[in-house]
Backbone as JSON, one array per atom type, in Angstrom:
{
  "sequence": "XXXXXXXXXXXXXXXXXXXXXXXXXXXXXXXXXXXXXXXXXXXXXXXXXXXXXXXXXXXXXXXXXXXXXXXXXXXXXXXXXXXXXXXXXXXXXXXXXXXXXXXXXXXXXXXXXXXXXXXXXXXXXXXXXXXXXXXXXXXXXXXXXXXXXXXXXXX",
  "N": [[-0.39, 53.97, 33.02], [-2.16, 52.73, 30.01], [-3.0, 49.97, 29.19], [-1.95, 48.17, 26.09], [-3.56, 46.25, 23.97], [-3.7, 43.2, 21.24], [-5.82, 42.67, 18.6], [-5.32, 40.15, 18.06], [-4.06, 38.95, 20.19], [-6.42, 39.11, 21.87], [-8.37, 37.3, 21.02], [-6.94, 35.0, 20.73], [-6.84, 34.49, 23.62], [-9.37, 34.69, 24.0], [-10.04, 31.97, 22.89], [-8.65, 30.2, 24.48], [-10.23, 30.51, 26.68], [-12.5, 29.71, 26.01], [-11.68, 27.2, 25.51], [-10.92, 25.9, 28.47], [-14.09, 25.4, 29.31], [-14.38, 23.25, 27.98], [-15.07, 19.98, 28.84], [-13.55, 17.88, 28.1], [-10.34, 16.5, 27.39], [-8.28, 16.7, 24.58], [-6.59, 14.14, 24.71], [-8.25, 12.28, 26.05], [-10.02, 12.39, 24.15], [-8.73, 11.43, 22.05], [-7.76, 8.56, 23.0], [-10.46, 7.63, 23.1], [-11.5, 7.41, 20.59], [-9.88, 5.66, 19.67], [-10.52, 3.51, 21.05], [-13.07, 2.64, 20.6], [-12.54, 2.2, 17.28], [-10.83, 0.32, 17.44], [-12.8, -1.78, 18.94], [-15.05, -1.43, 16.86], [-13.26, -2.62, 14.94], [-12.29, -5.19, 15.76], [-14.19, -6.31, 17.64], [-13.91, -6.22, 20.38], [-11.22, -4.28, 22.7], [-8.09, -4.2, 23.49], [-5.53, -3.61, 26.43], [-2.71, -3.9, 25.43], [-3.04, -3.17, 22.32], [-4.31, -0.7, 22.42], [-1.77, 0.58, 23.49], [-0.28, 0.24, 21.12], [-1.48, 1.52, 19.24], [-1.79, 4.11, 20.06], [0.8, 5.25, 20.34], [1.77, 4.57, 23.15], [3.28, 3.64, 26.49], [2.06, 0.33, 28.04], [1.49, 0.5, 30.76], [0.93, 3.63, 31.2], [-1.75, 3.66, 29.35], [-3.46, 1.82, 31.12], [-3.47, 3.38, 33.26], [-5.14, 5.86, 31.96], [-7.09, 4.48, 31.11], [-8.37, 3.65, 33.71], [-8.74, 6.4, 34.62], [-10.72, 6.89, 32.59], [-12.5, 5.28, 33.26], [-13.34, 6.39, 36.04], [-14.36, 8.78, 35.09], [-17.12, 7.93, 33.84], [-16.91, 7.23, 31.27], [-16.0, 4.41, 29.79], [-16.32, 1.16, 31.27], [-13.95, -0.74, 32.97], [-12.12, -3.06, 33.83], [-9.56, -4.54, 34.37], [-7.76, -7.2, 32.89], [-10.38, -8.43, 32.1], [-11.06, -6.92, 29.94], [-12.28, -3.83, 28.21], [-15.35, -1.26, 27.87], [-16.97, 0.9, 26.09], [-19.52, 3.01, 27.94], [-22.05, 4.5, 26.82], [-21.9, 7.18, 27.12], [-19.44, 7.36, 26.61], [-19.75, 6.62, 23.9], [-20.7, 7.97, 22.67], [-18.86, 10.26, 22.38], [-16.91, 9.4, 21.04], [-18.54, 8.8, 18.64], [-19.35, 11.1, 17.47], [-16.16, 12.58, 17.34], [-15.66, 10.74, 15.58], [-17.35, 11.44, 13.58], [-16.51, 14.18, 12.92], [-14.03, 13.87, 12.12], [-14.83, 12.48, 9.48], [-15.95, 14.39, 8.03], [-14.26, 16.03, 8.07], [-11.81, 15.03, 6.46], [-13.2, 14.63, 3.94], [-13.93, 17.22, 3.57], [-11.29, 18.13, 2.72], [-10.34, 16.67, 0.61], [-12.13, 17.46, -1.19], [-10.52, 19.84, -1.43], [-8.37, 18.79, -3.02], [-6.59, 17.33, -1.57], [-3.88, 15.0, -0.56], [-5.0, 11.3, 0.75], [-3.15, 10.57, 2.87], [-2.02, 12.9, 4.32], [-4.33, 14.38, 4.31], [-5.6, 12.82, 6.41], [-3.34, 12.78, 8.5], [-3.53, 15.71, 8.93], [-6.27, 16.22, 9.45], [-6.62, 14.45, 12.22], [-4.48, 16.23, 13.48], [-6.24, 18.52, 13.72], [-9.47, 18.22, 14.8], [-9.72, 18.17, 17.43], [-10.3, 20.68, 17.9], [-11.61, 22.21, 16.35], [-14.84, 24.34, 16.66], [-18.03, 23.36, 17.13], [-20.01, 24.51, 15.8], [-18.28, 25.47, 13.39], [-17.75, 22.76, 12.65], [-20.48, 22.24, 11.8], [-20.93, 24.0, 9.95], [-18.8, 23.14, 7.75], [-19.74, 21.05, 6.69], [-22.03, 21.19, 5.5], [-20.67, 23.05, 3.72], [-19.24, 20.83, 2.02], [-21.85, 19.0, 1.71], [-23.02, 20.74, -0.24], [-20.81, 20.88, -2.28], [-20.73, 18.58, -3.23], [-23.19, 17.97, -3.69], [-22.97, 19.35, -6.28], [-21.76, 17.95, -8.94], [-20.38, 19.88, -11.27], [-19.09, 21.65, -10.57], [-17.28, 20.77, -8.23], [-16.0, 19.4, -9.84], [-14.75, 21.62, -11.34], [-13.26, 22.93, -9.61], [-11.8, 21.79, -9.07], [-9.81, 22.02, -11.28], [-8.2, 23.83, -10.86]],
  "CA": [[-0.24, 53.69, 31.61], [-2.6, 52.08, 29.76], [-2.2, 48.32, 28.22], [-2.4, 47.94, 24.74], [-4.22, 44.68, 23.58], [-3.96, 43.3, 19.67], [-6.8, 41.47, 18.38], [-4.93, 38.65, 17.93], [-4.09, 38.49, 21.55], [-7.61, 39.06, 22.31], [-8.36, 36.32, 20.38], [-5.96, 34.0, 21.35], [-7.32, 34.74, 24.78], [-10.94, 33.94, 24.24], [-9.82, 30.81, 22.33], [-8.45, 29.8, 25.49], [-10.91, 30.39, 27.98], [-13.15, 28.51, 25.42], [-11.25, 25.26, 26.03], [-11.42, 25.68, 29.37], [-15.49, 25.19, 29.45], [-14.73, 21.75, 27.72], [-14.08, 19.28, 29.97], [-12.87, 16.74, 27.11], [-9.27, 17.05, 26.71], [-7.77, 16.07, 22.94], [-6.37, 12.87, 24.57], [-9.11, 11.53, 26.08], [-11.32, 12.03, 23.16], [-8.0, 9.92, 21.14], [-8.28, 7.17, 23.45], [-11.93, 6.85, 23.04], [-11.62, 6.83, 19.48], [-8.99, 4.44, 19.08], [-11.28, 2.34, 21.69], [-14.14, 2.49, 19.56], [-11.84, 2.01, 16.18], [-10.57, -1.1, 17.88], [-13.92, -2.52, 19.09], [-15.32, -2.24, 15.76], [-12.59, -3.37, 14.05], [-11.94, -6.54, 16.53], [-14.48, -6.86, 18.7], [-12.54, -5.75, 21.8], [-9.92, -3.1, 22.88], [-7.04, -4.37, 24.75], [-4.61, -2.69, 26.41], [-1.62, -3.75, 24.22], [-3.52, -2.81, 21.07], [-4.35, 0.75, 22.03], [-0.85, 1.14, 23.93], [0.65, 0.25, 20.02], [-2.1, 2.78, 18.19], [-1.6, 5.46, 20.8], [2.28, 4.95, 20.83], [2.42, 4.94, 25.02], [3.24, 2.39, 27.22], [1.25, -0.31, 28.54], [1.04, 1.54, 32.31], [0.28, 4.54, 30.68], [-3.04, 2.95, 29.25], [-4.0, 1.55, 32.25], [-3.74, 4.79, 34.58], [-6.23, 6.6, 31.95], [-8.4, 3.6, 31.12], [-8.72, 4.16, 35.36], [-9.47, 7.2, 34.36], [-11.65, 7.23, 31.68], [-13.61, 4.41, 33.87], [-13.83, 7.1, 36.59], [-15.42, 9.75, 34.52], [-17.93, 7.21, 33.21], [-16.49, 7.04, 29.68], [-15.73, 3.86, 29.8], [-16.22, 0.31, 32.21], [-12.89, -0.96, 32.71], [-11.85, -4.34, 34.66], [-8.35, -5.23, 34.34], [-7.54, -8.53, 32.37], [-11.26, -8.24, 31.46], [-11.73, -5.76, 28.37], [-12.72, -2.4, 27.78], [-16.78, -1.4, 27.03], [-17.59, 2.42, 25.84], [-20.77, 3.8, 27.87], [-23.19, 5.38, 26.29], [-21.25, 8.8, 27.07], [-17.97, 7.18, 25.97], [-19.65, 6.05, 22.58], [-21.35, 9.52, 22.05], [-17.83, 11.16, 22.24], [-16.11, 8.37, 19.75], [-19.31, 8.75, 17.55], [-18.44, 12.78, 17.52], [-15.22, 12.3, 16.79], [-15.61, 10.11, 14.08], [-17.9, 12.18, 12.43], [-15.65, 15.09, 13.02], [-12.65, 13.41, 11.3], [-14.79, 11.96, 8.52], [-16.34, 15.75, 7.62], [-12.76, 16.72, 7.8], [-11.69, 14.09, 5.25], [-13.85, 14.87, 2.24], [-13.44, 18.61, 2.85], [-10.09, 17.94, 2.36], [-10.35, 15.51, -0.28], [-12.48, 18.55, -1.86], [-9.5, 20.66, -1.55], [-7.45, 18.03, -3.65], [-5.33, 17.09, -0.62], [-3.9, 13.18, -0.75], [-5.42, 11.09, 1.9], [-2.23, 10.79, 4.16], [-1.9, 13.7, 4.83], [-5.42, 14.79, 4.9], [-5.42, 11.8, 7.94], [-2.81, 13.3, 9.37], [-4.06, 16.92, 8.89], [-7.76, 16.42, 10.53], [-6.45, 14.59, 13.79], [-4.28, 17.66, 14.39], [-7.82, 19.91, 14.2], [-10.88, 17.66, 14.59], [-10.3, 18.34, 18.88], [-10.22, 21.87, 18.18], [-12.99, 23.11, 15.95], [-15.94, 24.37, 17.44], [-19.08, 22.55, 16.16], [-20.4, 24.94, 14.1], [-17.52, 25.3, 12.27], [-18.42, 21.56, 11.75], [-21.71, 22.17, 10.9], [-20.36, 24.79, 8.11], [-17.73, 22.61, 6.51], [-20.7, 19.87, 6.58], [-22.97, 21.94, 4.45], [-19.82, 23.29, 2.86], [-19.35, 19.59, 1.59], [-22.92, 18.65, 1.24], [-23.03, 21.42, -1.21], [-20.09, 20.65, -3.25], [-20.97, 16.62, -3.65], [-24.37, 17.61, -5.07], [-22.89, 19.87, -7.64], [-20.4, 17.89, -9.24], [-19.76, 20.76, -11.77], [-18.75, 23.23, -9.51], [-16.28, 20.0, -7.47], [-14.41, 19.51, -11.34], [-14.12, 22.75, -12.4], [-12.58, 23.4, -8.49], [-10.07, 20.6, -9.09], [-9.06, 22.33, -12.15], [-7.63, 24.63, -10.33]],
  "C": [[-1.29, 52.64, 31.22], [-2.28, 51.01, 29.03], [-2.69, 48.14, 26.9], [-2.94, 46.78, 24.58], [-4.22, 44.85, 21.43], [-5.33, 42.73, 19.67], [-6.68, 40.29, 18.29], [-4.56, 38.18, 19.39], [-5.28, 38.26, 22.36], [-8.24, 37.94, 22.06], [-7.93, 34.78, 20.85], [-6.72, 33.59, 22.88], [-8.62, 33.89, 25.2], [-10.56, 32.61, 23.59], [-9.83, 29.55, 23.52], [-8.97, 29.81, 26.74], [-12.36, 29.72, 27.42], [-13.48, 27.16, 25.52], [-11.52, 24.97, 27.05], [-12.96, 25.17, 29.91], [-15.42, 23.39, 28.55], [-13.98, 20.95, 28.03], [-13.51, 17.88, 29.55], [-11.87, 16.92, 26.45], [-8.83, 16.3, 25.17], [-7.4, 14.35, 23.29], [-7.2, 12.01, 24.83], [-10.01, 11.19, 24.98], [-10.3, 10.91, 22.24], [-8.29, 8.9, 21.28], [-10.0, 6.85, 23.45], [-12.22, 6.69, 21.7], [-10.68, 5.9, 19.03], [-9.89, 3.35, 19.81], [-12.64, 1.75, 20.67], [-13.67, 1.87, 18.42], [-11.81, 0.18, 16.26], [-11.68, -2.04, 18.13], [-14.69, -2.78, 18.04], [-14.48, -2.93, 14.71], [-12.45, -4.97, 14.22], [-12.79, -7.08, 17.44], [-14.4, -6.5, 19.89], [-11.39, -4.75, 21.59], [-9.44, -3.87, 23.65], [-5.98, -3.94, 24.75], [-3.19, -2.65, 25.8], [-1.97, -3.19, 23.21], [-3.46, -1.11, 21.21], [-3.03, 1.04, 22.55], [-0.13, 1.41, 21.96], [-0.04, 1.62, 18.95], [-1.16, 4.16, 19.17], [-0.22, 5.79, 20.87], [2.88, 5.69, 22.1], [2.58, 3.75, 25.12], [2.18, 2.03, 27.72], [0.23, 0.59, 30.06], [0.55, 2.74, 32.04], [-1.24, 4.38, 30.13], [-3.7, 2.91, 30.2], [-4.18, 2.71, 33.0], [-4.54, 5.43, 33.22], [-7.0, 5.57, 31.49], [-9.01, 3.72, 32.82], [-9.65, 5.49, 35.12], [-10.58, 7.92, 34.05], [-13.05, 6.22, 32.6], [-14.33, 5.41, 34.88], [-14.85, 8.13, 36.65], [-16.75, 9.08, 34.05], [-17.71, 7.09, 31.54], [-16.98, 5.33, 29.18], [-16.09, 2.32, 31.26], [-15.05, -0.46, 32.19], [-12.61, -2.04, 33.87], [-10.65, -5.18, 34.23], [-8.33, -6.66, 34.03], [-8.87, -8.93, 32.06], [-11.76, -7.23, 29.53], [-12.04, -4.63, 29.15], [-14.2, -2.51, 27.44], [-16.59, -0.42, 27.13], [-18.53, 2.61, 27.14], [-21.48, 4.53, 26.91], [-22.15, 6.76, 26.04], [-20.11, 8.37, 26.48], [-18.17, 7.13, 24.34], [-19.76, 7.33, 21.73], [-19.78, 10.14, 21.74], [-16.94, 10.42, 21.09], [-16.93, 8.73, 18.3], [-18.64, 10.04, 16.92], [-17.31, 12.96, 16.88], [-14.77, 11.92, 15.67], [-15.97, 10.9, 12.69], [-17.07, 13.73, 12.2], [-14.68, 14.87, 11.93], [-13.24, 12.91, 10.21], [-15.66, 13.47, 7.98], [-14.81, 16.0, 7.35], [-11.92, 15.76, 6.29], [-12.34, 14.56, 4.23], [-13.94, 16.3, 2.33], [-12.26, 18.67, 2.06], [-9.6, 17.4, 0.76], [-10.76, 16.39, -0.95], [-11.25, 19.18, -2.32], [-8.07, 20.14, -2.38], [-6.03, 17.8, -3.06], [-5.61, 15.48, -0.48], [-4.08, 12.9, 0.64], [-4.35, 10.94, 2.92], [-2.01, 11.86, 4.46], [-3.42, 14.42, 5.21], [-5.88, 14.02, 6.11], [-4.88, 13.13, 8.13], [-3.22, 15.22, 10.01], [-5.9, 17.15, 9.53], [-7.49, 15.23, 12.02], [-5.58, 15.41, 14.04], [-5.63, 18.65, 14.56], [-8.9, 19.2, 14.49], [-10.94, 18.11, 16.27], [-10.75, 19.75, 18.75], [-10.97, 22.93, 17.21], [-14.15, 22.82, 17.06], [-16.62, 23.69, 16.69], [-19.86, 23.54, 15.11], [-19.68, 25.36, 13.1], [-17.77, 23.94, 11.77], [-19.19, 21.55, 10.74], [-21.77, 23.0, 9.16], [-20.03, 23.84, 7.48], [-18.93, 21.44, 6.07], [-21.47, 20.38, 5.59], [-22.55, 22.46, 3.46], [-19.78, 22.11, 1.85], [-20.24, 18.74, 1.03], [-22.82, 19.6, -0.38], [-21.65, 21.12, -2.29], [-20.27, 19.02, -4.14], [-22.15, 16.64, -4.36], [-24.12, 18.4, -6.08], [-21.6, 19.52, -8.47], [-19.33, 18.69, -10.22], [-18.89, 21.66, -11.4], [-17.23, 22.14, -8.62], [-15.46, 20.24, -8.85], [-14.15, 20.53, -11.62], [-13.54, 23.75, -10.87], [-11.55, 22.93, -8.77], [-9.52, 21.11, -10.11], [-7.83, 23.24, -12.11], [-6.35, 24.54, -10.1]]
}
């Protein structure tokens, strides 16, 4: 007998053997943007601060700041601080710009900023980048025609 397949399972499928090829799971890229967040906000990340953003425990922190030190994300020295790398900053930078593209699409779409927060860190791990690069050009293009933005919002 042969196996039926939908497209949406097909789909689904390749979605998921997608992720697999990127070896930056959703949390790590969190904790490197709350690290970043924190460092420019304060100066320093320490591990109470991101345990209270991230809402984990302290020990929890610590075993992937280990982590993240291992991969080279991060240089990490207990009762010392937190520093990015280079590769850690690149993936915070990313991120950022991810979630702040996602923001003013949104904001386009006349969605209020709490929820547009909350609504681009559920997706910012999980677009591909040229869906980025769309909504980016999507966005560019609506900000230089502000006719075309008001007479969207009228909507």
């Amino acid at each position: 007998m042969k196996k039926k397949t939908s497209r949406r399972l097909d789909s689904i499928k390749a979605a998921h053997e997608s992720e697999k090829t990127i070896s930056i799971s959703d949390r790590v890229e969190d904790y490197l943007e709350v690290i970043s967040e924190l460092v420019d906000m304060k100066g320093y990340a320490a591990t109470l601060d991101i345990s209270r953003y991230m809402n984990v425990s302290a020990p929890s922190v610590t075993k992937m700041l280990k982590k993240l030190d291992a991969e080279g994300f991060l240089e990490y020295e207990k009762y010392y601080g937190i520093n990015l790398t280079e590769k850690g900053q690149r993936i915070a930078e990313m991120i950022k710009q991810k979630h702040g593209i996602l923001l003013e699409f949104f904001e386009i779409l006349g969605i209020g900023k709490e929820i547009a927060n909350q609504d681009a860190e559920g997706i910012e791990h999980h677009l591909n980048p040229k869906t980025i690069r769309q909504i980016r050009k999507f966005v560019t293009f609506f900000k230089a025609n502000p006719k075309l933005m008001s007479s969207f919002n009228e909507f």
